[in-house]
VMD Tcl script that draws the C-alpha trace (Angstrom):
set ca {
  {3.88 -16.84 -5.74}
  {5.02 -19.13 -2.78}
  {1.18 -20.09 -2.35}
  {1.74 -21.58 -6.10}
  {4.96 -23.00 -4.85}
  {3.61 -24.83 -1.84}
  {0.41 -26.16 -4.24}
  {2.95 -27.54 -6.67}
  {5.32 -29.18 -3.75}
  {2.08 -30.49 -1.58}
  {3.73 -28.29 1.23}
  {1.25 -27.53 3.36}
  {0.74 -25.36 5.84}
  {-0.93 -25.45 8.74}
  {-1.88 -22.47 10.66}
  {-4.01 -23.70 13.62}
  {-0.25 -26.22 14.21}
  {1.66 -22.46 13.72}
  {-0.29 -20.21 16.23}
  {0.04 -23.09 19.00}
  {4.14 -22.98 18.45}
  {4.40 -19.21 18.23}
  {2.31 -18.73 21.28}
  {3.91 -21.12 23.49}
  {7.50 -20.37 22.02}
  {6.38 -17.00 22.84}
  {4.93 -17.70 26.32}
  {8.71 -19.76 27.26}
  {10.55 -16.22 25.88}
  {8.43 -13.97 28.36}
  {9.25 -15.86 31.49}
  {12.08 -14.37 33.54}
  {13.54 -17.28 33.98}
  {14.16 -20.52 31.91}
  {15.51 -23.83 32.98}
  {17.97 -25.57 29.83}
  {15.18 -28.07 28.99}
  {12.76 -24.84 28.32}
  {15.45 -22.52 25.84}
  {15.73 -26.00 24.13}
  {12.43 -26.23 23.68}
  {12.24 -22.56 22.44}
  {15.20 -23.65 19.71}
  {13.15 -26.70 19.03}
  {9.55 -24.61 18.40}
  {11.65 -22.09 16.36}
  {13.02 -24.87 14.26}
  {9.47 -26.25 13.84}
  {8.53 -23.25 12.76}
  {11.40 -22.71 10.00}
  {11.19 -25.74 8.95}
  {6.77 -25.14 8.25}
  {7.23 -21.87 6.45}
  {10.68 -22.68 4.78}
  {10.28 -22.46 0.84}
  {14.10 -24.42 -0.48}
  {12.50 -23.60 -4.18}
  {12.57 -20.09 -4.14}
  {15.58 -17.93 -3.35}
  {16.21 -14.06 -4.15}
  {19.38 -12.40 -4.85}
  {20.58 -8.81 -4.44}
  {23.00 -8.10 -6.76}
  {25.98 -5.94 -6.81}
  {26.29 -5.07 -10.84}
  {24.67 -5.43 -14.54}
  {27.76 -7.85 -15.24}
  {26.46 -10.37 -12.17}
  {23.11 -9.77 -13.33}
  {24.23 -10.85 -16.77}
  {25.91 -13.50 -15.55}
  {23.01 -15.19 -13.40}
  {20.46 -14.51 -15.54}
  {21.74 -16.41 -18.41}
  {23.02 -19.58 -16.40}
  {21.72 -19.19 -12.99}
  {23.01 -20.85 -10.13}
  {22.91 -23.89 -8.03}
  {22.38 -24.38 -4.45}
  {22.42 -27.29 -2.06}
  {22.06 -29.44 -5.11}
  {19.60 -27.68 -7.06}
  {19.63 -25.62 -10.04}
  {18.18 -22.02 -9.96}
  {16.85 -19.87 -12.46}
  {15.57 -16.21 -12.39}
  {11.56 -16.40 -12.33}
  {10.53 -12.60 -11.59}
  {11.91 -9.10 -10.47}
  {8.86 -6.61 -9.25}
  {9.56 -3.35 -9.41}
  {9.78 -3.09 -5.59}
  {12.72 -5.56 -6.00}
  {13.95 -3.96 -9.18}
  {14.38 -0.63 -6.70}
  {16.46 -2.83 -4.25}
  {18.88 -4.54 -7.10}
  {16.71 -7.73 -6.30}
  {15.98 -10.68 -8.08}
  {13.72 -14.19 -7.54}
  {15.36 -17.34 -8.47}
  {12.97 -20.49 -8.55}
  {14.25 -24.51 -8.43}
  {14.26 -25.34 -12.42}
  {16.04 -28.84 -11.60}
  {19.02 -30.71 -10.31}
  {22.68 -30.11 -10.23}
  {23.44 -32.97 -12.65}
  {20.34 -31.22 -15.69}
  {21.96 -29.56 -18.52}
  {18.82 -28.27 -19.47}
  {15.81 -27.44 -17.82}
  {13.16 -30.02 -17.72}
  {9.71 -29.52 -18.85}
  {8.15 -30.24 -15.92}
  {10.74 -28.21 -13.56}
  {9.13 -26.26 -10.70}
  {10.04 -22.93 -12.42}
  {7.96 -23.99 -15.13}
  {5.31 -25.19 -13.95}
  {5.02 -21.94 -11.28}
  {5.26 -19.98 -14.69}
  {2.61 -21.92 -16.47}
  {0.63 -21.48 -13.62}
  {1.06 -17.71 -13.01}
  {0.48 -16.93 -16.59}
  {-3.13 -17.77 -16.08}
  {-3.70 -19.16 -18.84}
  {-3.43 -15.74 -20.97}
  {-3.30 -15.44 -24.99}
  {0.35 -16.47 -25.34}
  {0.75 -14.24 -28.67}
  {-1.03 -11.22 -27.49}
  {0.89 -8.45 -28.20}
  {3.01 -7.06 -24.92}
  {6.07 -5.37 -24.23}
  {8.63 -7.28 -21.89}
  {8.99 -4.71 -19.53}
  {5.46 -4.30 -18.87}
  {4.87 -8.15 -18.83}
  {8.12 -8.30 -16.00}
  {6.17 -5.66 -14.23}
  {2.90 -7.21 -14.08}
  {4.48 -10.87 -13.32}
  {6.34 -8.90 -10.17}
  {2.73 -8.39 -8.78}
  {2.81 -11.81 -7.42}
  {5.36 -11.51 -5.31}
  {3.19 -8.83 -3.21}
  {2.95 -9.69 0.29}
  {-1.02 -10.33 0.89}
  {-3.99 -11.81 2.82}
  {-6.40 -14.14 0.93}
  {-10.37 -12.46 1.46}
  {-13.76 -13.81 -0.29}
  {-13.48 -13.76 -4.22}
  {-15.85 -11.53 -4.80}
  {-18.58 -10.74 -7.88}
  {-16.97 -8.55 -9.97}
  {-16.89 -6.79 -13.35}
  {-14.17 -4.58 -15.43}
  {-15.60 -1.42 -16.82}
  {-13.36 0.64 -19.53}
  {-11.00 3.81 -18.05}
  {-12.57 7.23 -18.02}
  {-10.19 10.10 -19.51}
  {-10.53 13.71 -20.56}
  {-7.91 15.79 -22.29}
  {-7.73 19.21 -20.49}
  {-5.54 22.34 -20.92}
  {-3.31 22.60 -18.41}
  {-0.91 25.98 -17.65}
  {2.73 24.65 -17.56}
  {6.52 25.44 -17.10}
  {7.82 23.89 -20.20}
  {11.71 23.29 -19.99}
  {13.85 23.68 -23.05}
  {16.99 21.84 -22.58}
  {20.19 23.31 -23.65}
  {23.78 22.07 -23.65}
  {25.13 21.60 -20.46}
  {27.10 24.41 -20.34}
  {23.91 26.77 -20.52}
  {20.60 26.69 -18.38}
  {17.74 25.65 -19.94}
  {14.91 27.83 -21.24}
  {11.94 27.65 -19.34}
  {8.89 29.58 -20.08}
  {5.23 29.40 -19.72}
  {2.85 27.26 -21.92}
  {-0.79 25.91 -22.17}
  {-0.58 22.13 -23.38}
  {-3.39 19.54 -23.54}
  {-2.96 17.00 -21.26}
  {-4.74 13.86 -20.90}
  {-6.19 12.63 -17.42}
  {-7.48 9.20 -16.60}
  {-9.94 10.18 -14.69}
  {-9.83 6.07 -12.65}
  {-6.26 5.41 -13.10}
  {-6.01 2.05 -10.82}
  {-9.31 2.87 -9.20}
  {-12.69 1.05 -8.51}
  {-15.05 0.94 -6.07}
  {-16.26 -1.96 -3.45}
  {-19.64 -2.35 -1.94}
  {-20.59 -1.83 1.48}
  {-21.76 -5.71 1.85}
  {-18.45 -7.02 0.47}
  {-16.24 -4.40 2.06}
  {-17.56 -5.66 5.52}
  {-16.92 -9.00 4.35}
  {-13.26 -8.23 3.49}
  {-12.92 -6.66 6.91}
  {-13.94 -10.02 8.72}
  {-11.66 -12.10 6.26}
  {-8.88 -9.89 7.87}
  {-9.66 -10.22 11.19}
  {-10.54 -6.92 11.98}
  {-13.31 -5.75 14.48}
  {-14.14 -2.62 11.45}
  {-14.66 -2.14 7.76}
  {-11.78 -0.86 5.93}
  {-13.12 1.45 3.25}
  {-9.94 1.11 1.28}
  {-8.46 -1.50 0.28}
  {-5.28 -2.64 -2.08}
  {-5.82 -5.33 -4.16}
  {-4.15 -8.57 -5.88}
  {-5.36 -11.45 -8.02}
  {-3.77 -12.75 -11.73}
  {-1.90 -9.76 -13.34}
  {-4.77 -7.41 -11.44}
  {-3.71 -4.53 -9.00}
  {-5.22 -1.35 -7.69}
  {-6.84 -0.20 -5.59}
  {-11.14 -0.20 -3.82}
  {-12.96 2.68 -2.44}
  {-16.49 1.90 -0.21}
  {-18.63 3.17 -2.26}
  {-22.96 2.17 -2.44}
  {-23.17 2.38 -6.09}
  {-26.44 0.33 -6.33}
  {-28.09 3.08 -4.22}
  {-26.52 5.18 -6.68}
  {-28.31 3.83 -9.52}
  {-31.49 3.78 -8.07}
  {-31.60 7.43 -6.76}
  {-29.80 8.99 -9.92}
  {-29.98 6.57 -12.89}
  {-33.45 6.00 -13.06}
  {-33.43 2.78 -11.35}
  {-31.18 1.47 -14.97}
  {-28.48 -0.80 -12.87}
  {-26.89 -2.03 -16.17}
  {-22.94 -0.62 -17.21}
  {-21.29 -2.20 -20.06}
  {-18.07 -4.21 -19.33}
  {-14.35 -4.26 -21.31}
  {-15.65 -7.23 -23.39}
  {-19.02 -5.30 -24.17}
  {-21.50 -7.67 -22.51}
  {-23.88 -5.52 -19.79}
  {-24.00 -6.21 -16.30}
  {-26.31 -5.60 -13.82}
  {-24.58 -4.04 -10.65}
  {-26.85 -5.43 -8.21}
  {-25.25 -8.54 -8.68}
  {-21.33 -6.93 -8.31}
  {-19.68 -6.50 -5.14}
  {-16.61 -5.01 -6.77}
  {-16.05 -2.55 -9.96}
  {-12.52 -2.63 -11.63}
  {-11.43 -0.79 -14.34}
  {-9.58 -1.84 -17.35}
  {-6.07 -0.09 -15.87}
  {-6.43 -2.21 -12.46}
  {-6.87 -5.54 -14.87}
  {-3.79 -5.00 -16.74}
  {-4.10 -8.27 -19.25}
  {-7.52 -7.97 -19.80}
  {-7.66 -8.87 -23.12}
  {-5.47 -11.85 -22.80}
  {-8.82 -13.87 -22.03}
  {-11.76 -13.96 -24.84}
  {-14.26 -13.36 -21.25}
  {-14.23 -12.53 -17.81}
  {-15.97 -16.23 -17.35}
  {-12.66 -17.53 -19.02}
  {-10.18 -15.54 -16.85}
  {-12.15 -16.70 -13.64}
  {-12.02 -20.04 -15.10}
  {-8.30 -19.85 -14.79}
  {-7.92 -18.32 -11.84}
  {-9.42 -21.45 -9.91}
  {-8.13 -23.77 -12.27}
  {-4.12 -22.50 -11.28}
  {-5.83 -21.55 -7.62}
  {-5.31 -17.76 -8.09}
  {-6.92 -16.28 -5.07}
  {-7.61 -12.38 -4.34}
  {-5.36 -10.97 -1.85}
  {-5.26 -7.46 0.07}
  {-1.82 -6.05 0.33}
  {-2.79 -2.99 2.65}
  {-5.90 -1.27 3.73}
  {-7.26 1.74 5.72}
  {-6.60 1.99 9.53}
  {-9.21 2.02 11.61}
  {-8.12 5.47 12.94}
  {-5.44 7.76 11.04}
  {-3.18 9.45 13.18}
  {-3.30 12.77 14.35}
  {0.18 13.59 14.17}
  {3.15 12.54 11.69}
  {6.75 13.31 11.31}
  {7.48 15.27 7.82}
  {11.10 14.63 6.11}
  {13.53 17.30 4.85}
  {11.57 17.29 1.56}
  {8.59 18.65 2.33}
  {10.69 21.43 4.30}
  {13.42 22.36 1.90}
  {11.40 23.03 -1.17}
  {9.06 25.99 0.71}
  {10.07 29.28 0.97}
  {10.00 29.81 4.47}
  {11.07 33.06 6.76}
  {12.24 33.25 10.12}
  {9.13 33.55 11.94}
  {7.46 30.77 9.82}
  {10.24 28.19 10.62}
  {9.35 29.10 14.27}
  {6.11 28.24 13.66}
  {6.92 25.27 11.28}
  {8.80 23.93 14.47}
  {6.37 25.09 17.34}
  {4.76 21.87 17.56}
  {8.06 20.15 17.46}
  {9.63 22.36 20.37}
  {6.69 22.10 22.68}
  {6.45 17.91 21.80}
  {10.03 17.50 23.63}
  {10.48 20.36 25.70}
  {7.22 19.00 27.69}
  {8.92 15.97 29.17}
  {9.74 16.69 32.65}
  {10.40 14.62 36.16}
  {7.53 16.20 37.44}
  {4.95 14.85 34.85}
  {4.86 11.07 34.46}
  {2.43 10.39 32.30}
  {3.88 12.47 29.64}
  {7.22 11.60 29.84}
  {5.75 8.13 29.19}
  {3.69 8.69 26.33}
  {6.58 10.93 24.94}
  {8.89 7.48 25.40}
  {6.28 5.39 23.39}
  {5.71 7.57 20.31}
  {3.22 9.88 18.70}
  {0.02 8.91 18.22}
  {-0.93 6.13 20.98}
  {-3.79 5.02 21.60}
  {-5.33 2.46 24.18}
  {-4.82 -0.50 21.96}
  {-1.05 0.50 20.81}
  {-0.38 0.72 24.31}
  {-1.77 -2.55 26.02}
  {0.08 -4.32 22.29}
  {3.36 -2.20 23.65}
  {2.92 -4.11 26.95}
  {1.85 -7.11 25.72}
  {4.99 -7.90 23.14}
  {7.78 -5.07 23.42}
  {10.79 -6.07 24.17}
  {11.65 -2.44 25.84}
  {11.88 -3.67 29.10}
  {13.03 -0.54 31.16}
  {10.40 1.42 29.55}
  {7.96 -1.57 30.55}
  {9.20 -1.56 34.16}
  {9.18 2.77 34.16}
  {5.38 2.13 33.12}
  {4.78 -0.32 36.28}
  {6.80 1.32 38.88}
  {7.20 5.14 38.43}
  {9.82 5.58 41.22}
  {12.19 4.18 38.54}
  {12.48 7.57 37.22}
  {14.50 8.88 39.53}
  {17.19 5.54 38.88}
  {20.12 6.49 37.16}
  {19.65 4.41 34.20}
  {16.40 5.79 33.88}
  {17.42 9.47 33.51}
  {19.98 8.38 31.07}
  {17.72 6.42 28.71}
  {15.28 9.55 28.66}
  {17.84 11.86 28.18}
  {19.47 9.86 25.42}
  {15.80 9.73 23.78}
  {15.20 13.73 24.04}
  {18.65 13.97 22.41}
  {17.99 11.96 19.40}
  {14.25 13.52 19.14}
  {16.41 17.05 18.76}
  {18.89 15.69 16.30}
  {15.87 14.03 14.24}
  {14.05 17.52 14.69}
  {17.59 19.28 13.07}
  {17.06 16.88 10.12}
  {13.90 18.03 9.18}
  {11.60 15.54 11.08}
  {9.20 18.11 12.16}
  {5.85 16.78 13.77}
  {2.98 18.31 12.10}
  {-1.07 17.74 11.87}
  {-1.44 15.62 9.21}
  {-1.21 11.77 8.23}
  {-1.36 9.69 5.21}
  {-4.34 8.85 3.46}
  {-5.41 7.19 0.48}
  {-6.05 9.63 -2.63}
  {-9.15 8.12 -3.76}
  {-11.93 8.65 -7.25}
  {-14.61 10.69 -6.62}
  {-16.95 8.11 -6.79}
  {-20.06 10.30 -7.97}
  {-18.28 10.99 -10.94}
  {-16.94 7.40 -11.04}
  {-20.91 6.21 -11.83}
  {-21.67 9.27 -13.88}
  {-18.35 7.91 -16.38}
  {-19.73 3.88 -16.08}
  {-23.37 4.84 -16.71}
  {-22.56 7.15 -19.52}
  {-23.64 10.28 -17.77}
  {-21.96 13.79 -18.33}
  {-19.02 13.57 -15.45}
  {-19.41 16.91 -13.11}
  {-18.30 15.08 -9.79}
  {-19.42 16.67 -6.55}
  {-16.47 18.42 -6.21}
  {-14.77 21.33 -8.36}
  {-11.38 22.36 -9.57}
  {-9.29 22.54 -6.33}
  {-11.52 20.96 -4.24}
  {-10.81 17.97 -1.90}
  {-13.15 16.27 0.69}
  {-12.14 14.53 3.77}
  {-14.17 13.38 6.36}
  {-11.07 13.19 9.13}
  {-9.93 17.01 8.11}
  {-14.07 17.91 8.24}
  {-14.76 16.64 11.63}
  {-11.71 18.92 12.65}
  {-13.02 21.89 10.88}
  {-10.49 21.85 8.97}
  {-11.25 23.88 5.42}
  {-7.44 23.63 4.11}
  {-4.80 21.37 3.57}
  {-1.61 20.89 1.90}
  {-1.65 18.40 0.14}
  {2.09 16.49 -0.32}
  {2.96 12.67 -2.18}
  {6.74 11.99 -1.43}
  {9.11 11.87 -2.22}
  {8.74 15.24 -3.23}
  {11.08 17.27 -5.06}
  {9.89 20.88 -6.21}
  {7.67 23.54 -4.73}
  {4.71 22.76 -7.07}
  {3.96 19.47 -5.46}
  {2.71 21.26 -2.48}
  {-1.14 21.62 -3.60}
  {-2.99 23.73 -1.20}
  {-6.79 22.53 -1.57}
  {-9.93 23.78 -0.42}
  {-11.92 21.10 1.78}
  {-15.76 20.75 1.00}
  {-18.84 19.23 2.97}
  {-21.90 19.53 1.56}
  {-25.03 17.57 2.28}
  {-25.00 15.75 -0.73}
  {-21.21 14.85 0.09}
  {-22.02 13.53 3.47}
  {-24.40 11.12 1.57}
  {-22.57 9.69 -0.86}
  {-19.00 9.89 0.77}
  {-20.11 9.09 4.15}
  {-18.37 5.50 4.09}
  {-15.01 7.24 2.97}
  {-13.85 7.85 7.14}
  {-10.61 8.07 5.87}
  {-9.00 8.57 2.02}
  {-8.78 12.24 0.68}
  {-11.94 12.19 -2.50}
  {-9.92 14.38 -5.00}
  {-11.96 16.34 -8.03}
  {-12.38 15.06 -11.42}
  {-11.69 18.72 -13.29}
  {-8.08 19.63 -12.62}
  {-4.48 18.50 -12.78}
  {-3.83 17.39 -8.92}
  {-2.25 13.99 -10.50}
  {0.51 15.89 -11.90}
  {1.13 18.19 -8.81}
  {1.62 14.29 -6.98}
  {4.46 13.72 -10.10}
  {2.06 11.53 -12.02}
  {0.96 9.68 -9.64}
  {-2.36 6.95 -10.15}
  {-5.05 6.26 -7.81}
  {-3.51 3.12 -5.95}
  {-1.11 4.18 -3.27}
  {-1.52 6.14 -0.34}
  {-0.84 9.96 -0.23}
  {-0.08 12.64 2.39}
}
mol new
graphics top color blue
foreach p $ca { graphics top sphere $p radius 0.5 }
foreach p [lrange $ca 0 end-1] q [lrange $ca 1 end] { graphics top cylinder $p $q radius 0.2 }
display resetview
């Protein structure tokens, strides 16, 4: 949305001008000592800076009530001269009570003219879509919302939309009868059919363009997950050789039929989507004519978050994953062992500890030469240089003041466990099977996850958790699998948790879709 907002203005950025001021506004803040002439010049780069990546056109607006709401949405609002209308409200903002305002004109328009900002970023946004397709407001609000995702631009790559993949499966239920308040509800056991979407927000990504995506970020790996934006299009990409596929176990037949029923020959893909990551699909009469569109109103595909290069080791649960298991004495002891031995092994006598213990779980050599690069923990930084500044006063206090609040986090339920979040990612064996028409068996069975972090740790059982979480059931203990066949056709997948294509785990992780990232 603001890269609209700058192409309609002729705002212009430019980043080789940026990086110079941050890093020698940056370079002035790190020295001990400045003279007046260099803190002005800090104020002066700052301003620069403001001034570059300052957007007047767009404003959002946290509201305090429906009646404000109300109130702004039907006449808006004007600022420093200008007249503001709401433009979007994502559901990320909706959660926060916030809303986007865009410049629709001047403080002396009665009514908005055609050519205002807000409409033209509208007109723009919209893509060019079938106007009188059929759509439901809420959905349409939703979908508009994506653009105001945070992202980095990467390579447009070749892609196609294939149709959703879903099975209707019995599935053994508590089915809640409600009652009037005044008496509990009935709940007693049931076997419903249930339909799964087997892709819900899924597709896959080769390994050519995945490594492409990686360099467009600027990082020194290949992500094999990845989050995705472009025009009314979100979900998410899994690493996944599915040419290779097609040669070994489709008969060398590349071809899969798209939404708009034309076949396409995968060799020349670099990215599969399916029809619930392209919500408006059929707004366009053909993919040509949506990316027709997209470079016409300069719609560019973004990445709003992708998979580390490492996942941690180690992670900090909340009081929700605690308070909804059923746990004895002795189990809470061991619940908390790691915990207990974490801060009861920082001592005077052992240094390094006590100085990993300052700077967090999880560090590794890059996180720490970053902390010393551009923390602003200065004590900590000096403690780290000079370890005779241990036994200072002010020293002792600022440990002991950390152990304290470690302990009071600990009482709330932030208990350190093994574990990490991953991305819950399509099996994609059975991904091909479903887009070359195959029977769908998967490589995995009911209640069976793989993951190649957990494997390598020998690891053959997890828990698996999606907050927030509110009832027992949502804890789904899993088997982990590694077959030979697996290591093949996962081995890409260093991180993401591959989940089964024959059970319910989707409603264990309260409905959740493919798209996110998971415990």
């Amino acid at each position: 949305m603001l890269k609209s907002i700058r192409d309609i203005t002729g705002q212009v950025i430019d980043r080789d001008e940026l990086e110079t001021w941050y890093a020698e506004r940056d370079r002035l803040k790190k020295k001990k000592k400045t003279t007046k002439e260099e803190r002005n010049q800090i104020k002066e780069l700052q301003h620069k800076i403001y001034m570059m990546m300052y957007i007047p056109q767009y404003i959002t607006v946290t509201m305090d009530s429906v009646g404000e709401y109300e109130k702004l949405y039907e006449n808006g609002f004007y600022f420093n001269d200008r007249w503001f209308k709401r433009i979007s409200c994502s559901a990320s903002q909706a959660r926060v009570s916030t809303v986007v305002f865009c410049d629709c004109g001047s403080i002396n328009d009665k009514i908005e003219p055609s050519d205002s900002i807000r409409i033209q970023l509208r007109d723009r946004l919209d893509n060019g879509r079938d106007m009188f397709h059929p759509l439901a407001p809420s959905k349409y609000n939703a979908y508009f919302g994506l653009y105001s995702s945070a992202t980095k631009q990467v390579t447009k790559p070749r892609f196609c939309i294939i149709p959703d993949y879903s099975e209707v499966r019995p599935v053994d239920v508590d089915f809640v009868i409600e009652q009037p308040v005044d008496e509990d509800d009935i709940i007693e056991p049931r076997t419903i059919d249930v339909e799964f979407n087997m892709v819900d927000g899924s597709g896959l990504i080769s390994p050519q363009m995945a490594e492409q995506w990686g360099k467009d970020l600027g990082e020194d790996y290949t992500p094999c997950q990845f989050c995705i934006r472009c025009a009314f299009t979100k979900g998410a990409v899994n690493e996944f050789d599915f040419v290779e596929w097609c040669k070994e176990l489709n008969n060398e037949n590349y071809f899969v039929k798209d939404v708009y029923g034309n076949m396409v020959d995968l060799r020349e893909i670099d990215v599969i989507l399916t029809e619930g990551m392209a919500k408006l699909w059929d707004s366009w009469e053909s993919q040509e004519s949506f990316e027709s569109c997209c470079e016409k109103n300069g719609i560019i595909w973004g990445i709003t978050k992708y998979a580390p290069k490492k996942d941690k080791e180690v992670n900090a649960v909340n009081y929700q994953f605690l308070q909804t298991l059923n746990l004895t004495d002795e189990m809470v002891k061991s619940v908390c062992e790691e915990t207990v031995k974490y801060i009861q092994g920082v001592s005077y006598e052992d240094i390094y500890y006590t100085l990993l213990f300052l700077m967090g779980e999880n560090n590794t050599e890059e996180s720490i030469e970053a902390f010393l690069r551009s923390s602003d923990n200065y004590w900590l930084k000096s403690l780290i240089l000079n370890h005779n500044l241990l036994n200072d006063k002010y020293s002792k206090e600022k440990i002991r003041d950390f152990i304290v609040r470690k302990i009071e986090l600990a009482c709330l339920g932030k208990i350190l466990v093994r574990g990490n979040f991953q991305c819950i990612v399509v099996d994609g064996y059975a991904f091909m099977q479903a887009a070359t028409g195959q029977k769908v068996t998967g490589l995995l069975g009911a209640g069976q996850f793989y993951s190649q972090f957990w494997n390598n740790r020998n690891v053959n059982k997890v828990d698996c958790m999606r907050s927030p979480l509110t009832h027992f059931s949502e804890h789904y203990v899993v088997d982990l699998m590694n077959t030979e066949e697996m290591q093949k056709w996962y081995k890409y997948s260093y991180s993401g948790i591959i989940v089964n294509c024959h059970d319910a785990h989707t409603m264990n992780f309260a409905g959740s879709d493919y798209d996110e990232v998971k415990r």
